[in-house]
C-alpha positions as CSV (number, residue, x, y, z in Angstrom):
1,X,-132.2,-104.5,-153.7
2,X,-133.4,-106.7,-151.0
3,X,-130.5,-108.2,-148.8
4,X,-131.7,-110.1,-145.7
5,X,-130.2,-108.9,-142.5
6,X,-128.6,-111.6,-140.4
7,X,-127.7,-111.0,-136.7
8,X,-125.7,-112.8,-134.0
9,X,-128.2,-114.1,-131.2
10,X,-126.4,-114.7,-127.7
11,X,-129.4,-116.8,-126.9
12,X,-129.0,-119.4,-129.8
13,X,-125.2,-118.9,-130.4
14,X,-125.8,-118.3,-134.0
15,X,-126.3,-116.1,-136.8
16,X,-129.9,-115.8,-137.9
17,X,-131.9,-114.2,-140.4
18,X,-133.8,-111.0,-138.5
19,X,-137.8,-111.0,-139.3
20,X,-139.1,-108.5,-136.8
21,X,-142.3,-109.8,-135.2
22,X,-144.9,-107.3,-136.8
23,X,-144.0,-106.8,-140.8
24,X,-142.0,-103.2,-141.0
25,X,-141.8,-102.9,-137.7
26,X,-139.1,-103.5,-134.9
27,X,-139.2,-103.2,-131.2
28,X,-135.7,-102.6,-129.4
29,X,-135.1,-102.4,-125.2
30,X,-131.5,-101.4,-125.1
31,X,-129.6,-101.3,-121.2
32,X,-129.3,-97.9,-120.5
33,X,-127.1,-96.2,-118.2
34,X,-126.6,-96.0,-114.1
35,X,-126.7,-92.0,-113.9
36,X,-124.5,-91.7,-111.0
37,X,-121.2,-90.5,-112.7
38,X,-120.2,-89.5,-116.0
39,X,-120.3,-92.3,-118.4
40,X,-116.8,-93.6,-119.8
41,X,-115.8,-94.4,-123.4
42,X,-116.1,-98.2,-122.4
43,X,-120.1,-97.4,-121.6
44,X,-120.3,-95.2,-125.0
45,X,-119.5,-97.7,-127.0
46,X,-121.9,-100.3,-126.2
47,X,-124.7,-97.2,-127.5
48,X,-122.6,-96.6,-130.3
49,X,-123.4,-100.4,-131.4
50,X,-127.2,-100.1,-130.5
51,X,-127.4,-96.7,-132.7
52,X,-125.4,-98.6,-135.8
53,X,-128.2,-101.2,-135.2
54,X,-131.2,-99.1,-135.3
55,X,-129.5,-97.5,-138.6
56,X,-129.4,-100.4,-140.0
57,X,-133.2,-101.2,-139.5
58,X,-134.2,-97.9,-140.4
59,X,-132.0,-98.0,-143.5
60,X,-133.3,-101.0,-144.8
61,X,-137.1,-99.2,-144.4
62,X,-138.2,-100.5,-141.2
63,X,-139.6,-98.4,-138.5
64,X,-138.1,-98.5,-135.2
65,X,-139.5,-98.3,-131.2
66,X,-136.4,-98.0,-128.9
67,X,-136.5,-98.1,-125.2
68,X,-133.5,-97.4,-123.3
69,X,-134.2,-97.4,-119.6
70,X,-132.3,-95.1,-117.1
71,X,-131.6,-96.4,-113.8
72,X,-131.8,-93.8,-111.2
73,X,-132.4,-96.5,-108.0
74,X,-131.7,-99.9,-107.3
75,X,-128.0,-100.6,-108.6
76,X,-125.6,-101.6,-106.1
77,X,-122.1,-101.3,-106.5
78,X,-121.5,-105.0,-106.6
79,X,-123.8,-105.2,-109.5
80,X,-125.7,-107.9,-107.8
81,X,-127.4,-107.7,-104.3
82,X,-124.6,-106.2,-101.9
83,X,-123.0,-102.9,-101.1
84,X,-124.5,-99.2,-101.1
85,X,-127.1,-98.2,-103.6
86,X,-125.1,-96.6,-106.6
87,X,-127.4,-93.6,-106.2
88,X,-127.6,-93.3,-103.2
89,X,-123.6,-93.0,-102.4
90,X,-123.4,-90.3,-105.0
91,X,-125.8,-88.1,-103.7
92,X,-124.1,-88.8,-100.0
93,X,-120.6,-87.6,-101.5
94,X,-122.0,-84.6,-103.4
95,X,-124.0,-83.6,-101.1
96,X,-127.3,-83.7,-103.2
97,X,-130.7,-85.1,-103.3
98,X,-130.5,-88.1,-105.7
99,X,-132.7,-87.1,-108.2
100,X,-130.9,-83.8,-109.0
101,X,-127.9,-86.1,-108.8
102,X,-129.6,-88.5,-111.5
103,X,-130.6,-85.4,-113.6
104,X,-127.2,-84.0,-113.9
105,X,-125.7,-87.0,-115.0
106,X,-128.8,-88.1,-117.4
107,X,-127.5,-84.7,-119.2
108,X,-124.2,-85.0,-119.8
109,X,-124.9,-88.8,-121.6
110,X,-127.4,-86.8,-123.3
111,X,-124.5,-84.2,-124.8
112,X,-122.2,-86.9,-125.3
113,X,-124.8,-89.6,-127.6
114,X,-124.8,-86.1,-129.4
115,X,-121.8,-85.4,-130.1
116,X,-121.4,-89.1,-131.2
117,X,-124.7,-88.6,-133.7
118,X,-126.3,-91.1,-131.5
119,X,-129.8,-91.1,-132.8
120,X,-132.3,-90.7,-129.1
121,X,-134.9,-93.3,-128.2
122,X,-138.4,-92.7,-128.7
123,X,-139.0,-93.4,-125.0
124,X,-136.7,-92.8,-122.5
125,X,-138.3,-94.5,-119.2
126,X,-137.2,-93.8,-115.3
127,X,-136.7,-96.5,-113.0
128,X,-137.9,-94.3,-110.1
129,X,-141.0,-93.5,-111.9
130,X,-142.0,-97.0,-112.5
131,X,-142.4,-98.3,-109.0
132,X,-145.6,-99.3,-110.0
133,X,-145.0,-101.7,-112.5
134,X,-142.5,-103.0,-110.6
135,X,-144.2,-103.9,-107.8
136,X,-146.9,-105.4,-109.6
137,X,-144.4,-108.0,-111.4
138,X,-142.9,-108.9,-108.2
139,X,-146.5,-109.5,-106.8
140,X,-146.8,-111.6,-110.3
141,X,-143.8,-113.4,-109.6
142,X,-145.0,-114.0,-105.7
143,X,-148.4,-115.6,-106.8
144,X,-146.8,-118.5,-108.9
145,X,-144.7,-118.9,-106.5
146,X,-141.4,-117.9,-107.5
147,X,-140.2,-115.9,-104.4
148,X,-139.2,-116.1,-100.8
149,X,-138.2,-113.8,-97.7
150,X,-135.4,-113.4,-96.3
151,X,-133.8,-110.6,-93.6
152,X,-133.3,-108.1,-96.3
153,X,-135.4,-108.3,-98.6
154,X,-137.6,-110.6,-101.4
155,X,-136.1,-113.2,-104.0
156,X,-136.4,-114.4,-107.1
157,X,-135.7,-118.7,-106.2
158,X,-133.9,-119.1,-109.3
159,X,-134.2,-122.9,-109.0
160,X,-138.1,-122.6,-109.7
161,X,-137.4,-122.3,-113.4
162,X,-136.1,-125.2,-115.2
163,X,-133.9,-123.0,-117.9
164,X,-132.5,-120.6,-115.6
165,X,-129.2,-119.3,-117.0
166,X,-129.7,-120.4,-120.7
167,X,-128.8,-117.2,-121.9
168,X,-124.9,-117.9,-120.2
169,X,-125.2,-121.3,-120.4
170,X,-124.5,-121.4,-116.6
171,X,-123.5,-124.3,-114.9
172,X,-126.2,-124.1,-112.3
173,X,-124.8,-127.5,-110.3
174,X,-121.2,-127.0,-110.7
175,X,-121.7,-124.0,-109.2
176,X,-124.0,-125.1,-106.0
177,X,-121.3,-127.7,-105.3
178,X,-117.9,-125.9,-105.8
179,X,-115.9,-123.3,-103.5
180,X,-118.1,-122.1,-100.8
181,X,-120.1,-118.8,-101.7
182,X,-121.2,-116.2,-99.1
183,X,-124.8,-116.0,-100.1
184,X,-126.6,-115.1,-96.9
185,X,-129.9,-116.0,-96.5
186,X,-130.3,-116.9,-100.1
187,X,-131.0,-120.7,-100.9
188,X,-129.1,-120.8,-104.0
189,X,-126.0,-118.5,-104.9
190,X,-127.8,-117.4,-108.5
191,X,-130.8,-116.6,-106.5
192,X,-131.2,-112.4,-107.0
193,X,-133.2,-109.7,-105.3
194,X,-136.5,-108.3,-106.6
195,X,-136.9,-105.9,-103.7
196,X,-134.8,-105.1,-101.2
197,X,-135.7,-103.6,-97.4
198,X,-134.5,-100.6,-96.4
199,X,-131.6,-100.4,-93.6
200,X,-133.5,-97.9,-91.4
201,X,-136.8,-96.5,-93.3
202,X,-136.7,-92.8,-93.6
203,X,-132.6,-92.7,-94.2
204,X,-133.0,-93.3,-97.8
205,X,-133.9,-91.0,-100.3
206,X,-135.5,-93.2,-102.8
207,X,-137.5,-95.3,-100.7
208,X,-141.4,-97.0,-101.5
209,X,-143.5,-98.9,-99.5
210,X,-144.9,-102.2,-100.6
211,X,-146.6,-105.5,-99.7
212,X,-143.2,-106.5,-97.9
213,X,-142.5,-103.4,-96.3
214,X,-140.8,-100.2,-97.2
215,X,-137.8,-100.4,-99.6
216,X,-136.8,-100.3,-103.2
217,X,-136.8,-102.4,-106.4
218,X,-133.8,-104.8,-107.1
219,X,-131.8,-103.5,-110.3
220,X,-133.2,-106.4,-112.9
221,X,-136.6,-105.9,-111.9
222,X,-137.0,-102.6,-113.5
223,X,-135.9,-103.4,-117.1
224,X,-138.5,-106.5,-117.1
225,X,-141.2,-104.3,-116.0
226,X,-140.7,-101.3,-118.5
227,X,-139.4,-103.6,-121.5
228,X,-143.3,-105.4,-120.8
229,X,-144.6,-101.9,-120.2
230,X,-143.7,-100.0,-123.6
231,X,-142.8,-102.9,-125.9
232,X,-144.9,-105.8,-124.8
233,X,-144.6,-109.7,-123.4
234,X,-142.1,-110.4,-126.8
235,X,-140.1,-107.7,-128.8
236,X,-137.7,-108.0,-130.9
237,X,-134.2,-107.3,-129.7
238,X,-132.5,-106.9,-126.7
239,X,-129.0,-105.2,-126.9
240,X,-126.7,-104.7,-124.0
241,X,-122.8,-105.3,-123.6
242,X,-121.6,-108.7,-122.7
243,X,-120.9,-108.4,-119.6
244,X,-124.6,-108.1,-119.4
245,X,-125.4,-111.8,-120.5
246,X,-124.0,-113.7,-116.9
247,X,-126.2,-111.8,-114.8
248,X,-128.2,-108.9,-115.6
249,X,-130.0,-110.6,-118.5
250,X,-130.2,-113.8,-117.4
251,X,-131.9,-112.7,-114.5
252,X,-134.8,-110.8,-117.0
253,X,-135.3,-113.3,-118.7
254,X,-135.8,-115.3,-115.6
255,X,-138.4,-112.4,-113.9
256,X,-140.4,-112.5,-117.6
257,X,-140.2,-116.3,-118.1
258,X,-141.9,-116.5,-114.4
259,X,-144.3,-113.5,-115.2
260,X,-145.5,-113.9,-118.5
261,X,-144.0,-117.8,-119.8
262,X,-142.7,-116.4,-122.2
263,X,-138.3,-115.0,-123.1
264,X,-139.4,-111.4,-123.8
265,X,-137.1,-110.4,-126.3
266,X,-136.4,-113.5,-130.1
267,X,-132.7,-111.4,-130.3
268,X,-130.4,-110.9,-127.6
269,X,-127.0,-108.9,-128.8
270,X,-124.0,-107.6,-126.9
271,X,-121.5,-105.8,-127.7
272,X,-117.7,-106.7,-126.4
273,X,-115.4,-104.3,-124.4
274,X,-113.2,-102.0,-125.2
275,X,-110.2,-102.6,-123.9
276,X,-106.9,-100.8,-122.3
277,X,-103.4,-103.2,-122.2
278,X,-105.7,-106.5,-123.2
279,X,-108.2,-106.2,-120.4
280,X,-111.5,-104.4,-120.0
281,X,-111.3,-100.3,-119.7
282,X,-111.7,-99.6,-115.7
283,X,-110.5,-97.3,-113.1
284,X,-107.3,-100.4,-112.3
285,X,-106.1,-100.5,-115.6
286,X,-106.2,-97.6,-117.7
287,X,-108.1,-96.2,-121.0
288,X,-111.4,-95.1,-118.2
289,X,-111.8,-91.5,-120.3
290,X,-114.9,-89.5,-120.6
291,X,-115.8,-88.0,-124.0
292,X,-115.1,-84.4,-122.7
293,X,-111.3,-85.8,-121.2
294,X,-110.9,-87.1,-124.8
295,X,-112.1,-83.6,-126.1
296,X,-109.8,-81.8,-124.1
297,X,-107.1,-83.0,-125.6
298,X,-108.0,-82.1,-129.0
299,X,-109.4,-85.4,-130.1
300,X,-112.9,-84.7,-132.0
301,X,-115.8,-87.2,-130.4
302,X,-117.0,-88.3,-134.1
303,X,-113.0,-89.8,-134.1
304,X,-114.1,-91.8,-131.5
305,X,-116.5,-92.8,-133.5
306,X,-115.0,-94.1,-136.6
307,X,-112.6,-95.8,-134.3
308,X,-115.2,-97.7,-132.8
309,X,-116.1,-98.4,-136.4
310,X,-113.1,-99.9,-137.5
311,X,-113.6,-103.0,-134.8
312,X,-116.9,-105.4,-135.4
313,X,-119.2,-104.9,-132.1
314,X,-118.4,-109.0,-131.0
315,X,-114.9,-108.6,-131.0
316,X,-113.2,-106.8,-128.1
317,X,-111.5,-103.7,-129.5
318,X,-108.3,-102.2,-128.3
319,X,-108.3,-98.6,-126.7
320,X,-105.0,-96.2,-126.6
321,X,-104.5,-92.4,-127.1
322,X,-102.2,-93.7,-130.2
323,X,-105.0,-96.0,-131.8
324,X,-107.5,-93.0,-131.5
325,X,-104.8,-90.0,-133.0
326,X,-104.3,-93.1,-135.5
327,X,-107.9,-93.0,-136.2
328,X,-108.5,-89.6,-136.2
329,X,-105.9,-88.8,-138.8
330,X,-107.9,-91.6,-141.1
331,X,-111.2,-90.0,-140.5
332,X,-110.0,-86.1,-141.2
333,X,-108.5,-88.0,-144.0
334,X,-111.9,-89.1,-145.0
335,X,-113.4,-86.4,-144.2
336,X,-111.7,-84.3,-146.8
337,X,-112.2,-86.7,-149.5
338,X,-115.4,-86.7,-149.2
339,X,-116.4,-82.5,-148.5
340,X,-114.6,-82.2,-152.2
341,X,-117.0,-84.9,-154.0
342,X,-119.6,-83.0,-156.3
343,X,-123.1,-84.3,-156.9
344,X,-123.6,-86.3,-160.4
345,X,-127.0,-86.8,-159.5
346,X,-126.6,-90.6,-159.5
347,X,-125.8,-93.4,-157.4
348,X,-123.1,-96.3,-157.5
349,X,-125.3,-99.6,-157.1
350,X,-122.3,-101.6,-157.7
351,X,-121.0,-99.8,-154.4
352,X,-124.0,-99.5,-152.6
353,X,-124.7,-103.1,-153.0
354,X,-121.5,-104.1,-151.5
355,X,-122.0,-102.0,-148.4
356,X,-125.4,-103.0,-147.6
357,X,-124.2,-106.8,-147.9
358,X,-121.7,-105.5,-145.4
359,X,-123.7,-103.9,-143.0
360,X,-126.3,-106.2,-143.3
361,X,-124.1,-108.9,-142.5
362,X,-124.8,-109.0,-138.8
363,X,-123.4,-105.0,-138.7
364,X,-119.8,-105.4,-140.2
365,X,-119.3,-101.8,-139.5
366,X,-115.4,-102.7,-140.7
367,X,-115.9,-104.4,-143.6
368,X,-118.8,-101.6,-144.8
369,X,-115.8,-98.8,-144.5
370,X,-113.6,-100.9,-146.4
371,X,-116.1,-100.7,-149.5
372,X,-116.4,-96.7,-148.9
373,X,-112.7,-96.3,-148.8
374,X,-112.9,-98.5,-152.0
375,X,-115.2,-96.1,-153.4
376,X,-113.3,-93.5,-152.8
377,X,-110.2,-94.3,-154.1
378,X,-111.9,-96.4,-157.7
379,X,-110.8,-93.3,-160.5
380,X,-113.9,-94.9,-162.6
381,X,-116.2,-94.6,-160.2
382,X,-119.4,-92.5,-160.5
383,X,-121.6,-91.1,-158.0
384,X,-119.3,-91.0,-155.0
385,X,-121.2,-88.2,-153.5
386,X,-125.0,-90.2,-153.2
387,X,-123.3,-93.4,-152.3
388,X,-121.6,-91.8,-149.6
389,X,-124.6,-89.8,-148.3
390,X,-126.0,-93.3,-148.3
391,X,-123.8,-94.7,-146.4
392,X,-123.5,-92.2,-144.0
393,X,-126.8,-93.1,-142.6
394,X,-125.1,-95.7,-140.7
395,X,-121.6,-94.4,-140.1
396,X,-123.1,-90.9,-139.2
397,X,-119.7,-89.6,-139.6
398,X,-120.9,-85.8,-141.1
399,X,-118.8,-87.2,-144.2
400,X,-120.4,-84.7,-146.4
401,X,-120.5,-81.9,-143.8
402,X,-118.3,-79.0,-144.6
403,X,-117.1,-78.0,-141.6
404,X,-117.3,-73.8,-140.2
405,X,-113.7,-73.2,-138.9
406,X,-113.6,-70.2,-137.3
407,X,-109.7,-69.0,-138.7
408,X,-107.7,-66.1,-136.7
409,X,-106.8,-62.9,-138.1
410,X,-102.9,-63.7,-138.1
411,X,-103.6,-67.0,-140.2
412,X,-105.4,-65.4,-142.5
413,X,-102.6,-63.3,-143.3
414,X,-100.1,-65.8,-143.4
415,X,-102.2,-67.1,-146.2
416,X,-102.7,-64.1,-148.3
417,X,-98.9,-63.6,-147.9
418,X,-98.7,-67.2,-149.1
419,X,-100.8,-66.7,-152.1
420,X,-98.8,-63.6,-152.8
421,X,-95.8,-65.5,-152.7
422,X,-97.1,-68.2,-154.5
423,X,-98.1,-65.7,-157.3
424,X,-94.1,-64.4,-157.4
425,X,-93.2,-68.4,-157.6
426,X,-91.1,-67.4,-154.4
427,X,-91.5,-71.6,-153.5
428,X,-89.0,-71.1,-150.5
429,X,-91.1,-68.5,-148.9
430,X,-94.3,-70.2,-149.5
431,X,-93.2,-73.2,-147.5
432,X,-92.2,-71.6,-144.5
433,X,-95.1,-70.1,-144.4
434,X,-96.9,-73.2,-144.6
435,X,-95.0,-74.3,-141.8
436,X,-96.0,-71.0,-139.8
437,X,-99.5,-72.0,-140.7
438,X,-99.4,-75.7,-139.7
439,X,-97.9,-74.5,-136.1
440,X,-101.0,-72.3,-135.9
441,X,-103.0,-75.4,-135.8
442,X,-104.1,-76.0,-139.7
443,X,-103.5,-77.6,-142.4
444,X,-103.7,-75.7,-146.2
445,X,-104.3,-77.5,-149.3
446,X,-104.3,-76.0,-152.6
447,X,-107.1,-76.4,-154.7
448,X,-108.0,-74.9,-158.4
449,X,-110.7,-73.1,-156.5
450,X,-107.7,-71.5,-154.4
451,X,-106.8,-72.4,-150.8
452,X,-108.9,-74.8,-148.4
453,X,-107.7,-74.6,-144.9
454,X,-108.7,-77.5,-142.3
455,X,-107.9,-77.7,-138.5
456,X,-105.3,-80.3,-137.5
């Protein structure tokens, strides 16, 4: 069953057919995080996307390199070239050396990607500990001529390269020649640091010396220079989310196109926001939770998951404590569907089919559990159980997974009592203590097999 894969590229606003560069195998540099803080749902979801994309490639029998970068040094909090060092103002606050600070919070993303059956990357490189590389693309980048000094630090001259902003279709002129911008000693507002001078050497604590004095790498630099390091001049995709495309990876491909003459990555995909109230999830508007936040009140990660499911990864998807209780009553719903197939030893091509067209189809993660619930609910259809082991390659949902509740004492006996009055047909009795047992925090369901209890 060979179905071609098709994927959106932001670089040729289109869908196209995905043929990696070297036959079975593909090459992905996914944006990792800024380990400063914990990371929000809004940031988890753009990884959720990049995982459903390597299962994808994997399921259709490709093997898969995956980079994602951490960035421990060089992100300021404007996201471009002003304000304090991301890193550096969290160590300040907590009173910490950065790199213990970048440690801490490199773990907890691990813990959450999984408990969201994130698959890892086979490399997971440092900014901090590729200062090297760095250096020697900005000394690259310096020879053909592409930089300049200023008071703070070294630029990329952005009107050196003739496509400059192609990926965001930026209107390069309308934008030298409209409001007045702030831009310092910059020639050109879209012009971006590739290493920036240090304040008062020996303040900071991540601080290099180079060719242009002591300092640290600008925050684009770093995923050019590791991208070229592990994956090469070219790979195959680039993932990020979108509000990745204006700056942050318009400015790699700028750095690369100078370096090598060549747009390092055929596929560039983002993924869209989740939003709170209509607008992006943030600290201003609402919906910013962490994972554990979510957890602690009672909603299961893997719920987080199959909501993010339900929305395609280009289409903005709508965050609220409501849509997520919504979804996580459809996904224990699902869930105990599926824990009570039994193995026929076959599987449903018919079925199977239809979801890989699905998935395949430029990962239409929404339309794919429309054919599962499908399935599910088809009386004539035969092996439910394979199919959906199948499937769950890509949802990793644990569909199949029979959960290990852990039930109290005092439940326990409300549901031998139950069966007892079950067995006397006292009906009335039996329902109230169902109730009882529902207020404990489960839900029973009778089965020829005899009770199955499942947490609420």
């Amino acid at each position: 069953m060979i179905i071609p894969i098709k994927l959106y590229n932001t670089l040729k606003r289109t869908k196209q057919e995905f043929i990696p560069l070297k036959k079975s195998h593909v090459t992905i540099y996914t944006c990792g995080p800024t380990v400063y803080w914990y990371q929000h749902i809004g940031n988890l979801r753009s990884y959720i996307f990049a995982d459903v994309l390597k299962r994808t490639l994997l399921f259709n029998g490709y093997n898969v390199k995956q980079v994602i970068n951490i960035t421990d040094v060089g992100h300021l909090t404007s996201d471009a070239d002003e304000g304090e060092d991301k890193m550096e103002k969290a160590a300040s606050k907590e009173g910490k050396k950065a790199k213990d600070i970048a440690e801490f919070y490199f773990s907890k993303f691990l813990e959450d990607i999984h408990k969201l059956n994130i698959i890892e990357p086979e490399i997971w490189p440092k900014a901090s500990e590729h200062i090297k590389e760095q250096i020697t693309m900005i000394r690259e980048l310096e020879n053909k001529g592409y930089t300049y000094k200023t008071n703070d630090g070294i630029y990329f001259a952005t009107s050196k390269l003739k496509e400059y902003g192609k990926l965001a279709k930026l209107k390069i002129k309308g934008l030298k020649a409209g409001k007045r911008v702030d831009i310092g000693d910059k020639k050109n507002p879209t012009d971006f640091a590739l290493w920036k001078f240090s304040d008062s050497p020996g303040e900071r604590q991540q601080e290099w010396d180079s060719p242009w004095g002591i300092g640290f790498p600008g925050w684009h630099i770093e995923c050019s220079a590791m991208s070229r390091k592990y994956l090469g001049d070219i790979f195959d995709i680039h993932t990020g989310g979108e509000d990745h495309i204006s700056v942050h990876h318009t400015n790699e491909i700028a750095q690369s196109q100078g370096a090598t003459n060549k747009i390092p990555a055929r596929f560039w995909m983002h993924g869209s926001f989740l939003t709170f109230k209509g607008e992006k999830v943030s600290k201003s508007k609402g919906g910013l939770f962490t994972l554990s936040e979510l957890e602690e009140k009672k909603f299961l990660p893997l719920s987080y998951r199959y909501l993010i499911l339900t929305g395609h990864y280009r289409t903005q998807l709508e965050f609220s404590l409501e849509n997520l209780q919504n979804a996580q009553n459809t996904y224990e719903r699902l869930k105990n569907i599926c824990e009570e197939l039994e193995d026929d030893g076959k599987e449903n091509e018919k079925y199977l089919r239809e979801f890989t067209e699905s998935i395949n189809n430029d990962l239409n993660t929404p339309k794919a559990l429309q054919v599962l619930w499908k399935m599910l609910r088809d009386k004539k259809a035969f092996g439910k159980w394979r199919t959906v082991k199948k499937m769950d390659e890509i949802f990793a949902l644990n569909l199949l997974i029979k959960e290990h509740i852990k039930i109290p004492k005092e439940v326990e006996k409300l549901v031998q009592d139950r069966q007892e009055a079950r067995k006397n047909k006292n009906w009335k009795l039996a329902d109230e203590l169902r109730n009882k047992i529902e207020k404990k925090g489960f839900q029973i369901n009778d089965t020829d097999k005899g009770p199955i209890l499942k947490k609420l």
